[in-house]
C-alpha positions as CSV (number, residue, x, y, z in Angstrom):
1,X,0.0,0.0,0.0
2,X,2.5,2.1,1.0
3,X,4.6,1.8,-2.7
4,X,1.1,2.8,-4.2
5,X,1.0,5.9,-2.5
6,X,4.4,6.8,-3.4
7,X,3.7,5.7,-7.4
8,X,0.8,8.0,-7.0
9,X,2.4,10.7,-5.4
10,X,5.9,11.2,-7.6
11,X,3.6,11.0,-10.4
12,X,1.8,14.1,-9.0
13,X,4.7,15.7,-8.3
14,X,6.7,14.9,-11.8
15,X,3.4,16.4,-13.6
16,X,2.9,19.2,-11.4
17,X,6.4,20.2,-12.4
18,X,5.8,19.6,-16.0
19,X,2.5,21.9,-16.1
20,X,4.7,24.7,-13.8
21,X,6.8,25.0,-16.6
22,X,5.6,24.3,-19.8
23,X,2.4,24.8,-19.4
24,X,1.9,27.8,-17.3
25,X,-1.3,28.7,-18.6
26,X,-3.8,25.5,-18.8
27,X,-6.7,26.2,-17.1
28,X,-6.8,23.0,-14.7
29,X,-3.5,22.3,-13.4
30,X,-4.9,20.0,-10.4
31,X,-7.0,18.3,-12.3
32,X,-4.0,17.3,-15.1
33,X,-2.0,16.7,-11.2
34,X,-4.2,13.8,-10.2
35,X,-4.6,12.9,-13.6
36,X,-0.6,12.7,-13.3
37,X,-0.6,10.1,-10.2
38,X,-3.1,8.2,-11.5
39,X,-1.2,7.7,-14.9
40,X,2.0,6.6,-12.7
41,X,-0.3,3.8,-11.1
42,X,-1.8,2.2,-14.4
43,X,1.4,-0.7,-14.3
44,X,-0.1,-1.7,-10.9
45,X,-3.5,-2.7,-12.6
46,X,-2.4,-6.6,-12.6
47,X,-3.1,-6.3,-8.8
48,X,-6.7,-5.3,-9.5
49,X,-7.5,-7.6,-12.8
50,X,-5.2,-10.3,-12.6
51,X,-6.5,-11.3,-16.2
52,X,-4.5,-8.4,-17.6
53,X,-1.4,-10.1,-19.2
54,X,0.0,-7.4,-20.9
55,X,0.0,-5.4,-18.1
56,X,2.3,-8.0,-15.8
57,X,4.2,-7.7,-19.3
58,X,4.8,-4.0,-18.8
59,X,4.5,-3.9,-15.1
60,X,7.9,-5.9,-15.2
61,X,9.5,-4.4,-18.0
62,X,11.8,-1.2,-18.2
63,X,8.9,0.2,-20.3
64,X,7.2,1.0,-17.3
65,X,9.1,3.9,-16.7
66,X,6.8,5.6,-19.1
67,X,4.6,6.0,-16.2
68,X,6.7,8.5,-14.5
69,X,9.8,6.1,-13.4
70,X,7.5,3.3,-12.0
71,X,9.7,0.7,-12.4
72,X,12.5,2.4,-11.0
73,X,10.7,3.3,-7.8
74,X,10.1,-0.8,-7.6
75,X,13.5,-1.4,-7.3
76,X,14.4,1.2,-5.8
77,X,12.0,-0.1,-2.8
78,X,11.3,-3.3,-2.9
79,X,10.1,-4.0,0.4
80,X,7.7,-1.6,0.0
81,X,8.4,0.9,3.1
82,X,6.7,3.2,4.8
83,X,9.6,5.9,4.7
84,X,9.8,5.8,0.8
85,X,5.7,6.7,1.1
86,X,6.5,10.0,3.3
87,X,9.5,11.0,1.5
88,X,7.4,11.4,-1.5
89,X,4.6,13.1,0.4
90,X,7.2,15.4,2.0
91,X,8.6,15.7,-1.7
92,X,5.2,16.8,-2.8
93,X,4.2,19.1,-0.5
94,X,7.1,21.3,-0.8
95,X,6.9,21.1,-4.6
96,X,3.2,22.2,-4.3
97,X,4.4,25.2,-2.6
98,X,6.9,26.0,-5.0
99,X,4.9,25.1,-7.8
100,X,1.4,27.5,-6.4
101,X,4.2,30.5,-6.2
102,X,5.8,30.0,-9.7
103,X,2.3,29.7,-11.2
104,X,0.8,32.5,-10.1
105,X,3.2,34.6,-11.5
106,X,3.5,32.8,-15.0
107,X,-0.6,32.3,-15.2
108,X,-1.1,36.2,-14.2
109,X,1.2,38.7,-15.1
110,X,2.4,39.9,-18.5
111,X,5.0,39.9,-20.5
112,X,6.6,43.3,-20.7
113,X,7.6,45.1,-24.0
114,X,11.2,44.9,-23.1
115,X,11.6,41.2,-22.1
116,X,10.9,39.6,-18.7
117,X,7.7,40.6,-17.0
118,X,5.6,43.2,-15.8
119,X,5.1,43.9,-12.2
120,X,1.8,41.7,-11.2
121,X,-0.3,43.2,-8.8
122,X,-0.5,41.3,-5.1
123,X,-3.8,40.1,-4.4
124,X,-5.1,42.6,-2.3
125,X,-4.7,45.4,-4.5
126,X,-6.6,43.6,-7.2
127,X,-9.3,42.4,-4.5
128,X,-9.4,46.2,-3.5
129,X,-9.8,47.5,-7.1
130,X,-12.1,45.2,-7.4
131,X,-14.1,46.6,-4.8
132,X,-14.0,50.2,-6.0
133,X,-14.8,49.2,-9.5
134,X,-18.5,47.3,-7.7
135,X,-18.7,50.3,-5.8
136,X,-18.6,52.5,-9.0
137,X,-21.3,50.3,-10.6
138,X,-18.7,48.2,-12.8
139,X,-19.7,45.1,-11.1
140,X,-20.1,42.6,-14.0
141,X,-16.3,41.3,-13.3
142,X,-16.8,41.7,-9.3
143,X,-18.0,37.9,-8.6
144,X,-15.6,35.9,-10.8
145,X,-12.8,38.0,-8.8
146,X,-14.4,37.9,-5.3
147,X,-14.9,34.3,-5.5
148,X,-11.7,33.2,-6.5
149,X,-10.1,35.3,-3.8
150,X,-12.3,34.0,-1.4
151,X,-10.9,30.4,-2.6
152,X,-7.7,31.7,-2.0
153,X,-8.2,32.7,1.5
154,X,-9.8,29.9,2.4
155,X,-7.1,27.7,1.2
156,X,-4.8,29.7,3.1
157,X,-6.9,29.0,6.2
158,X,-7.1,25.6,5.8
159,X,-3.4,25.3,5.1
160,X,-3.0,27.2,8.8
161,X,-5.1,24.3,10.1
162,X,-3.6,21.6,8.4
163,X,0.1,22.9,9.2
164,X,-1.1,23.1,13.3
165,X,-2.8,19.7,13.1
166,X,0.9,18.1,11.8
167,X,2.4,19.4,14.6
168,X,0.4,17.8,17.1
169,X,2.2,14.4,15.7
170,X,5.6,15.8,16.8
171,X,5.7,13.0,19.9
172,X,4.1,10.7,17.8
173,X,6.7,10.4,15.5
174,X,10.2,11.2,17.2
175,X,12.2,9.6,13.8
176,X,10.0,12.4,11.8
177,X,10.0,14.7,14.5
178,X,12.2,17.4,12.2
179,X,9.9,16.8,9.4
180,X,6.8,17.0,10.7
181,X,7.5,20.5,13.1
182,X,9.3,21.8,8.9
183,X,6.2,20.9,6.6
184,X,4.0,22.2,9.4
185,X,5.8,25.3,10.0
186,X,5.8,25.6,6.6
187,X,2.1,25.4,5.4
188,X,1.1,27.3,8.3
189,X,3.4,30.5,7.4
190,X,2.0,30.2,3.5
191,X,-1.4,29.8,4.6
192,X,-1.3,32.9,6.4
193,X,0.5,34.8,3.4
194,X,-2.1,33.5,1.3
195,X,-4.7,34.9,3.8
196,X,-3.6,37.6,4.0
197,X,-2.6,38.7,0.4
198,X,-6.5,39.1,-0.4
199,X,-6.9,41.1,2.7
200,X,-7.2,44.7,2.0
201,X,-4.6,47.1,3.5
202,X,-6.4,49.8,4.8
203,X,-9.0,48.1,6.1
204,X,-6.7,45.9,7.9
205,X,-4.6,48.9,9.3
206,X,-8.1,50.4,10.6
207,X,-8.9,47.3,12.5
208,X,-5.3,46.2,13.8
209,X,-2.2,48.1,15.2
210,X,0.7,48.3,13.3
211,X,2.7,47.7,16.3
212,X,0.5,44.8,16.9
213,X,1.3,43.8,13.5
214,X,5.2,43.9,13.6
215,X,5.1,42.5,16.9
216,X,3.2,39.6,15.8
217,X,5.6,39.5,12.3
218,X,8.7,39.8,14.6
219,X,7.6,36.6,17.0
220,X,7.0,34.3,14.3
221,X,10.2,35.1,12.5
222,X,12.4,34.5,15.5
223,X,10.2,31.2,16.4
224,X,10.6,30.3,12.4
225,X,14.4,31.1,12.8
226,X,14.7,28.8,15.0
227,X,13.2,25.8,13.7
228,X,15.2,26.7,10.6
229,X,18.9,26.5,12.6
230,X,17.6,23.3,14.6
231,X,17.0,21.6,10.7
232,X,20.0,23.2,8.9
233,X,22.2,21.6,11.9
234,X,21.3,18.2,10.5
235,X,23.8,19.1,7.6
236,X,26.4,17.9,9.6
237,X,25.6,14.3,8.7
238,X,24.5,14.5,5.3
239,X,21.7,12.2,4.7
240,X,18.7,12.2,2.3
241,X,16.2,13.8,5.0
242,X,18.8,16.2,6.2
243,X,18.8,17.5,2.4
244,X,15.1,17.5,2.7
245,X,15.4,19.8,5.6
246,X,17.7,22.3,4.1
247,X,15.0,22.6,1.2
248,X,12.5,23.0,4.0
249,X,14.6,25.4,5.8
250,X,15.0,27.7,2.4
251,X,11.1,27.4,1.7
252,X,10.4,28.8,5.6
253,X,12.6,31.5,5.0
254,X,11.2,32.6,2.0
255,X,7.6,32.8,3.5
256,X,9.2,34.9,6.0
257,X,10.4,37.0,3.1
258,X,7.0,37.3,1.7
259,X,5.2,37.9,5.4
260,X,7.5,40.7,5.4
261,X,6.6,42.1,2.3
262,X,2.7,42.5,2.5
263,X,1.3,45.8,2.8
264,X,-0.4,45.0,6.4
């Protein structure tokens, strides 16, 4: 079980990389994601219909690396361990990050006239133009825009909760225990970047202190910093999770770097 869930998972990842990059601008990306895992499973369907010759054919053949290295992850694991299963996940979750930032930017902003690309406007200033332009009577374009925002906050919220409910495993799983406090850390800090990107400003400085604010801002970076030095100190034995932390440890630091930069 635990193989399948990685087969499903680097094919996920693999094809969330693929539509990042070269296809910046499809118009389902998660959908072409699970589509992705799914396609890296399709040698395992011998375990479902045994009647299936052809598949046992592929299944053990070098030709199933076709479905995103699937018979390289077989012999790469044979036993079929758990720790393959949440090195993938752990994989995944940091390219989903990665891949949700480098999207935006490709899907959204514009090429400019002299090569590279044009400034995009954050979230919140395109939620608070939005706003003004309803206000103003222009409110055909309003609900497609409110709505998606409102998806985006409340991804960002349930990011927040997912990243606090991994951390409640931290005595669960004392081999993990670095992994678990990282990825948690981490989705926690981007949920509340993605929260509060579609916030708007003002409205935001009316209702909360800016002293509050930087104190707040200024507590979570020296808790973040932290964790970061406790997972970059693994780097003295160099091992595949202690890589996995460094990339962690970059990925924290970068939400700091964008909790920094929003307007509120």
């Amino acid at each position: 079980m635990s193989l399948a869930i990685t087969h499903f998972v680097v094919g996920a990842t693999v094809t969330m990389l693929v539509v990042t990059f070269f296809l910046p601008r499809v118009r389902f990306p998660r959908t072409l994601m699970v589509l992705g895992g799914l396609w890296a499973m399709i040698p395992d369907l011998n375990k479902i219909v045994p009647g299936l010759g052809f598949v046992d054919a592929v299944h053990d053949s070098a030709w199933a690396n076709v479905f995103w290295a699937h018979h390289f992850l077989d012999t790469v694991d044979p036993s079929d361990t758990t720790k393959a299963a949440v090195v993938a996940l752990a994989a995944f979750f940091l390219v989903s990050l990665v891949a949700e930032g480098v999207g935006y930017h490709l899907r959204f902003s514009k090429p400019a006239s002299g090569g590279g690309r044009t400034r995009t406007p954050s979230p919140s200033e395109t939620a608070s133009e939005t706003r003004t332009s309803a206000s103003s009577g222009a409110f055909a374009a309003s609900p497609p825009f409110r709505l998606a925002y409102g998806v985006r906050q409340a991804g960002g919220l349930c990011s927040v909760v997912v990243g606090t409910g991994l951390l409640s495993f931290v005595f669960r799983t004392p081999e993990y225990t670095g992994l678990v406090v990282g990825i948690g850390l981490l989705l926690e800090l981007s949920g509340l970047v993605v929260f509060l990107e579609g916030i708007d400003s003002d409205e935001f400085a009316r209702l909360v202190p800016s002293w509050l604010s930087t104190a707040t801002k200024t507590v979570l970076t020296l808790g973040s910093s932290f964790v970061v030095v406790a997972l970059l100190v693994t780097l003295s034995d160099v091992t595949p999770l202690s890589v996995a932390y460094a990339g962690i440890s970059v990925l924290v630091l970068l939400q700091l770097v964008r909790l920094w930069e929003l307007p509120v």
